[in-house]
N, C-alpha and C positions, 0 to 999 in steps of 0.2 A: 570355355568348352573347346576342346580341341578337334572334334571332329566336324568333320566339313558338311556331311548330314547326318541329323537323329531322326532315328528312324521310331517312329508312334505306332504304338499298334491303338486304336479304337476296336474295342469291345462294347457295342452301344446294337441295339435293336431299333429302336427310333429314327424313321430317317431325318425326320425335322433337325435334331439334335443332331446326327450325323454330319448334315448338310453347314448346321451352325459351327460345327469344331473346324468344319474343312474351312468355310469363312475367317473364321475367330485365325487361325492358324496363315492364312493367305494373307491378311493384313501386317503378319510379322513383317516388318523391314529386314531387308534383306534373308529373310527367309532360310533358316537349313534344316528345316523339318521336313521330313518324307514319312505321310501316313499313310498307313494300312489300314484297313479295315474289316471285321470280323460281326456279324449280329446274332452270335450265340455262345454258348461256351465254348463247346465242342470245335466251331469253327476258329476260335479265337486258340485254344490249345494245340491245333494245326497248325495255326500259324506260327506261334511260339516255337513248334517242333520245326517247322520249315526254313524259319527266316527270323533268326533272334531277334527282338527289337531293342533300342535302348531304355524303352520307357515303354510303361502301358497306362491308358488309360479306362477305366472299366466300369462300366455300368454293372450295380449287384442286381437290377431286377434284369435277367435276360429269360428269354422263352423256355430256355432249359435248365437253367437254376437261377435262387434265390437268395438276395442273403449272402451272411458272413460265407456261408458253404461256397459261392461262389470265387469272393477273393480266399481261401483256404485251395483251392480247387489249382488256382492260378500261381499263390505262393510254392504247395508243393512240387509244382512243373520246373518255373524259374523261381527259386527262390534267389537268384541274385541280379534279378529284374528287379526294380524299383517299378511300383504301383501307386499311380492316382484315382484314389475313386471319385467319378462324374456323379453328381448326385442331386436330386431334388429338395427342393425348399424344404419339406416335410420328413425330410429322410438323412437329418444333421445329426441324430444320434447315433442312427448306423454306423454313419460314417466316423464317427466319435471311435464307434467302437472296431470298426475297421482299423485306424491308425490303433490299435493297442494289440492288432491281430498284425501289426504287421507294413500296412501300407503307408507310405512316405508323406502322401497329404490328399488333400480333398477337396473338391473345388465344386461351389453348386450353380446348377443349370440355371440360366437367364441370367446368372452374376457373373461372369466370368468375360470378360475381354482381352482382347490379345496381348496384353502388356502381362496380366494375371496369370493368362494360362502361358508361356514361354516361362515366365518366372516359376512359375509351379513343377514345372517338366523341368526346367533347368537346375531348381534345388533340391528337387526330386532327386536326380541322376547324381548331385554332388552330394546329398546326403547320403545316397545308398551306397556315394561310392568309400563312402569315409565310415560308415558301418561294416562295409566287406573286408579293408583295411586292420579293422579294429580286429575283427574276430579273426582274420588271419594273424595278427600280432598275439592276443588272447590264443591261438592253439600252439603257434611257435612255442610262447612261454612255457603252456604247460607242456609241452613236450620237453623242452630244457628241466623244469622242473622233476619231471617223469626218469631224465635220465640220469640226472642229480642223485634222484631217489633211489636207484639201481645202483649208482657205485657207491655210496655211504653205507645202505643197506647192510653188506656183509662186514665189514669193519665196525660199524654199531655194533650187531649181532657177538661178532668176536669178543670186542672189548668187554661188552659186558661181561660175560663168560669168566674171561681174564682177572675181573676187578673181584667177582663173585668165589674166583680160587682161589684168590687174594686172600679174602673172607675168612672162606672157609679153614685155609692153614695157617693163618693166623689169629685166629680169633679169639687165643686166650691170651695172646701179645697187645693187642689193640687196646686203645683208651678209650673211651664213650666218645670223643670227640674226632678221634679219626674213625669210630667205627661210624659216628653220625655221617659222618664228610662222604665216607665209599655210599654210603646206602642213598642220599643223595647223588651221585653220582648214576648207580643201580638207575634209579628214577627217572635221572635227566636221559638217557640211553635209552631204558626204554619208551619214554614221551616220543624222542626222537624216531624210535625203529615205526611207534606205532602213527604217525604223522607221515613219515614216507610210507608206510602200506597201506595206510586212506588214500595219499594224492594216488599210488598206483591203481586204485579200485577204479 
């Protein structure tokens, strides 16, 4: 990690639990964590707006929401924040089903020491940054693809045209087997016009 501090946001209600991350997090050796802290949604989506962080931590039961709605709530703000949801013993399926909405991993309360949680934010932020990566690669392509599709387009359209006048004025000259070949041909042209006008949809 190349930066000299990551900056945490906590999303947590609980000061016990509060009090335990700022612990968990102060035992890092050598330390480059600088946490914030938030005990609500609302407060925590301010922050977000105010002060990017590199990583969030997020408790889904807070005073003002509940639930998936909560990491949903947090993904549509920053969606190119990476999110860990803080969770309880009882509360593993949630968070099961939080990682499939979205957030990078999930760490539960009372289990987590400071070796855990640094590695958790730490692969957190290298995961999400190799996902950001990906889906910028995945829009360049289809963009290439997209413009691929625009200049093929009207010379498809042409030829066929062409091959089809072909056809037409001669068609009492043709053999079965060149006229099989052009119509084949018809076919492959149009497969192709109609493959570039889906990627452009």
């Amino acid at each position: 990690m190349d930066k000299r501090h990551i900056k945490v946001l906590l999303i947590e209600d609980n000061e016990g639990d509060v009090r335990l991350i700022w612990e968990i997090l102060s035992e890092v050796r050598n330390s480059p964590f600088y946490l914030e802290v938030a005990d609500t949604l609302k407060g925590g989506l301010a922050s977000v707006a105010e002060n990017r962080p590199d990583v969030i931590l997020l408790d889904l039961s807070l005073p003002d929401s509940n639930g998936i709605y909560t990491l949903n709530r947090i993904r549509d703000k920053v969606p190119e924040v990476p999110v860990v949801i803080m969770t309880g013993l009882d509360d593993e399926l949630v968070a099961m089903k939080a990682l499939k909405e979205g957030a990078q991993d999930y760490l539960v309360k009372g289990r987590t020491d400071s070796d855990l949680l640094k590695r958790g934010i730490l692969y957190a932020i290298e995961r999400n940054e190799l996902f950001m990566k990906l889906e910028s690669n995945d829009r360049k392509l289809q963009q290439k693809i997209e413009m691929i599709g625009e200049k093929i387009k009207g010379p498809v359209v042409n030829l066929k045209e062409m091959v089809e006048k072909i056809i037409e004025k001669n068609c009492d000259k043709l053999n079965n087997e060149e006229r099989r070949n052009l119509d084949v041909l018809i076919e492959n042209l149009e497969s192709i016009h109609k493959t570039v006008m889906e990627d452009a949809e």
